[in-house]
N, C-alpha and C positions, 0 to 999 in steps of 0.2 A: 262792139264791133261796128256799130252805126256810125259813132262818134270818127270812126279814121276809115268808114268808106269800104269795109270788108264786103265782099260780096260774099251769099252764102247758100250754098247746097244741101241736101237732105237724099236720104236714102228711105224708098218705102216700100220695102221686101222682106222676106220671111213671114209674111204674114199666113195665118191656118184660119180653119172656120170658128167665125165667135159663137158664142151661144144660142143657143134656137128654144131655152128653157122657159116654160110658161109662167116659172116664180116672177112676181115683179122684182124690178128692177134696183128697185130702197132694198125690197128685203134680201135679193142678193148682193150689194154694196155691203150692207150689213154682217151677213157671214164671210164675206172676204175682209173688211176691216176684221175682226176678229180670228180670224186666220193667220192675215198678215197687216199687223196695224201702222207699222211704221209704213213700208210698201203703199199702201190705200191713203193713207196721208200724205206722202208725197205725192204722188197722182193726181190725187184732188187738190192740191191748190197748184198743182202746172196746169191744171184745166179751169181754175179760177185765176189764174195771176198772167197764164200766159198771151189769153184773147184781150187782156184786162191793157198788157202792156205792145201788144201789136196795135191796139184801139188810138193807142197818145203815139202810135208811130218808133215808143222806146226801144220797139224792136222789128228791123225790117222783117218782110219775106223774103223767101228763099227764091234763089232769082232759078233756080231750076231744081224741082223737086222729081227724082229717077224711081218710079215706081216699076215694080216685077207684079203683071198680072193685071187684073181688073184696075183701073183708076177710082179710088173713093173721092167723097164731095171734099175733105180734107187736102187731098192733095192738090187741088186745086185752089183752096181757097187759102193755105198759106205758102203760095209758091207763085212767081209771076207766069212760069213757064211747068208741065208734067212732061218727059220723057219717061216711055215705053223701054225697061230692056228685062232682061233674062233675071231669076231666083241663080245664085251662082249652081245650084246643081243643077241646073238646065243646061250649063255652060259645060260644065265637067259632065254630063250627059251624053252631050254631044260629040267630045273628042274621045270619052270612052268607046263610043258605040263602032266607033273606024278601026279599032282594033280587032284583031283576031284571035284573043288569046283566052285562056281557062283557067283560072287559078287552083279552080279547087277539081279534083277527078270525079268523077260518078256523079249522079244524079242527089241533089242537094237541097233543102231549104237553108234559107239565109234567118238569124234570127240578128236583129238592130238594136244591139246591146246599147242604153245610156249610162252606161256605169252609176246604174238608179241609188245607189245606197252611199254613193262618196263622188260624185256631181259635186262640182267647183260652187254651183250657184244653190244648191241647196246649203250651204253657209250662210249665201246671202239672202236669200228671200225663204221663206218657212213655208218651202212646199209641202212638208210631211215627211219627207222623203228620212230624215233625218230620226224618224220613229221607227221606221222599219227596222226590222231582225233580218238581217244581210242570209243569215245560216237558213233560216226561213223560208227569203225571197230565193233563194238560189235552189235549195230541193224542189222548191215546188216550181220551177221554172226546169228544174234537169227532168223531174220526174213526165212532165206533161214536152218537151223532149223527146223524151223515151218512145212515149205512148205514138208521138208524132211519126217517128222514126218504124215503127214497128207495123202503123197502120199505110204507111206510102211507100214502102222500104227504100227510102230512103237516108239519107245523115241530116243531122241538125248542124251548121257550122256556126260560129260567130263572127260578128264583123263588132269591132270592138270601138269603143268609143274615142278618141281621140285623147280624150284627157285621162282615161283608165289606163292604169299600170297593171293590177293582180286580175283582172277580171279570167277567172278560170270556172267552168262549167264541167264539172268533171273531167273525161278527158275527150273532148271533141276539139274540135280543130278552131282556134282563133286569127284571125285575119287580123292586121290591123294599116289603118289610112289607104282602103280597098275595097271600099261598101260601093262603089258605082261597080266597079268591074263585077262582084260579087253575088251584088244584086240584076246583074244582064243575062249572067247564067244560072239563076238559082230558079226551082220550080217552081216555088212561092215563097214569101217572105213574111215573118212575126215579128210582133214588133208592138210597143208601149204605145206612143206619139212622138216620136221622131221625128225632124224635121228631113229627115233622109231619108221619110215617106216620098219625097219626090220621087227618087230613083223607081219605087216600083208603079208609081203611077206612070211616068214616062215610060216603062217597060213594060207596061199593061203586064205584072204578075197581080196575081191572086195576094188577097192579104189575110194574115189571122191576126186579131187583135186584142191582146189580150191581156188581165191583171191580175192580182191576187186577193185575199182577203186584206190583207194590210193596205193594200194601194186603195182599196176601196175605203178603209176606213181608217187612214191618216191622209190620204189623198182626194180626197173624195172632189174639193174643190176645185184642186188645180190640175192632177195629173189625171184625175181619173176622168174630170168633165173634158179635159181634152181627148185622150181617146174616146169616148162619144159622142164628143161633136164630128170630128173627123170620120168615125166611123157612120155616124148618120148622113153624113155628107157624102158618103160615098155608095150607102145602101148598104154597108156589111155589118153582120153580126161581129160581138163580142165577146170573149169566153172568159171567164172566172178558173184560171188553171187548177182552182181547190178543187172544183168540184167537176173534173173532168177525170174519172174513171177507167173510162176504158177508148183505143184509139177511136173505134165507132161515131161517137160523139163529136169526133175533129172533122168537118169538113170542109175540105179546101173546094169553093164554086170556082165558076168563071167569071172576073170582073166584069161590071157594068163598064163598057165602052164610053156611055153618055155619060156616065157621072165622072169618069176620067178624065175626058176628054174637058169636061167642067172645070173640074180641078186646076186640069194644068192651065185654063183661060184665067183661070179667078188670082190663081197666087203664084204660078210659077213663070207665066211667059204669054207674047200679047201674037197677034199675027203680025203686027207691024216691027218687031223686035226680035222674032225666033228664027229666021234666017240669016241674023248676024250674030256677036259675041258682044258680051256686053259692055267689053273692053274698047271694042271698035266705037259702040254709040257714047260711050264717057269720054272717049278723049276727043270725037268731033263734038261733042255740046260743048266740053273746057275750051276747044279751041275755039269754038266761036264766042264763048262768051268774054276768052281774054284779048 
């Protein structure tokens, strides 16, 4: 793209909390190559080949790199210019929240279905996910449900994943391409790691975060270290749905404000960027840069 003059831009959003684990850092490289080795190999030589060939200039910088949330030293150091805009569900946050509408009746938790067991990208990269006992993950996710339902009296509903087709949880109610509205009027919200954790963070709800025995131990690396990172990032406990008994044991707090308020600075939206859409700041940076 050098060669004929391309100009080139970069997107640096979606990002969650990385690891805060006291293991060094070889020796976690190490269990993630072994987890996933082809994945770890590609990675390390884009982080050896890529400074290697911006260095002889074989590949320019990005003449505007659009980062959502906190700016890291990377984006700045391959990009000539950083713009500030919105995580897109900041954006569809926004125009939800101007509504007036209810989708579901009565008083609700929302649960942030990932269609965990037939996930597109569990083909592609060896999160574990692909070990799990689907019959398994789903009792034990209705059952602790139940107990949910019984202790708040309220319904569990779902808000289903985008790319799931059969996702049924007994017979509760599934939503589907409706987790912002869902999640505005829900009382509090459950959930793996989701990236559509945004919504209840912008929505200051309560969260329950939770896994199973199998997520713990076919997942341990990937799905499971994400919901503890996220969830120490936020101050909230984590529950083990096996070994949750009785409703008792469920309790829904009130979220930390500060840590929220953190959140949405760090990965979903800047002050310089949240009073606009992120549509309006891309096509004034394109227009000026063409």
């Amino acid at each position: 793209m050098s060669k004929y003059n391309c100009k080139m831009i970069s997107f640096g959003w979606g990002r969650m909390p990385t690891s805060v684990s006291s293991t060094p850092f070889w020796r976690r490289a190490i269990r993630r190559f072994l987890v996933e080795p082809i994945n770890s190999m590609s990675l390390a030589i884009g982080l050896l080949v890529v400074p290697a060939y911006r260095a002889i200039k074989a590949i320019s910088r990005f003449e505007i790199v659009f980062t959502a949330g906190e700016v890291t030293p990377l984006d700045s150091v391959y990009a000539k210019k950083v713009v500030s805009l919105n995580w897109r569900d900041f954006d569809c946050y926004k125009k939800v929240k101007l509504l007036n509408n209810k989708i579901v009746k009565g008083r609700y938790a929302v649960f942030l279905d990932q269609n965990f067991c037939h996930h597109p990208d569990a083909r592609i990269s060896n999160y574990g996910q692909s070990a799990l006992n689907e019959n398994l993950y789903k009792q034990s996710l209705n059952r602790f449900f139940s107990l949910t339902e019984e202790a708040y009296g309220i319904k569990v509903v779902i808000a289903a994943h985008p790319t799931s087709s059969n996702e049924k949880f007994e017979q509760r109610e599934v939503y589907r391409m409706a987790t912002a509205d869902l999640v505005k009027n829900a009382e509090f919200v459950i959930m793996h790691s989701s990236t559509a954790l945004s919504f209840a963070i912008l929505n200051l709800k309560p969260i329950l975060f939770i896994y199973t025995d199998e997520i713990k131990e076919f997942c341990k690396l990937t799905i499971f270290s994400q919901i503890e990172r996220i969830a120490l990032f936020l101050g909230e406990d984590i529950y083990n749905v096996n070994q949750i008994t009785n409703g008792s044991q469920i309790i829904v707090g009130s979220p930390c404000i500060e840590n929220y308020e953190s959140y949405k600075y760090t990965y979903l939206t800047s002050r310089e960027s949240e009073e606009f859409f992120s549509a309006e700041i891309f096509w004034r940076e394109l227009s000026a840069l063409l």
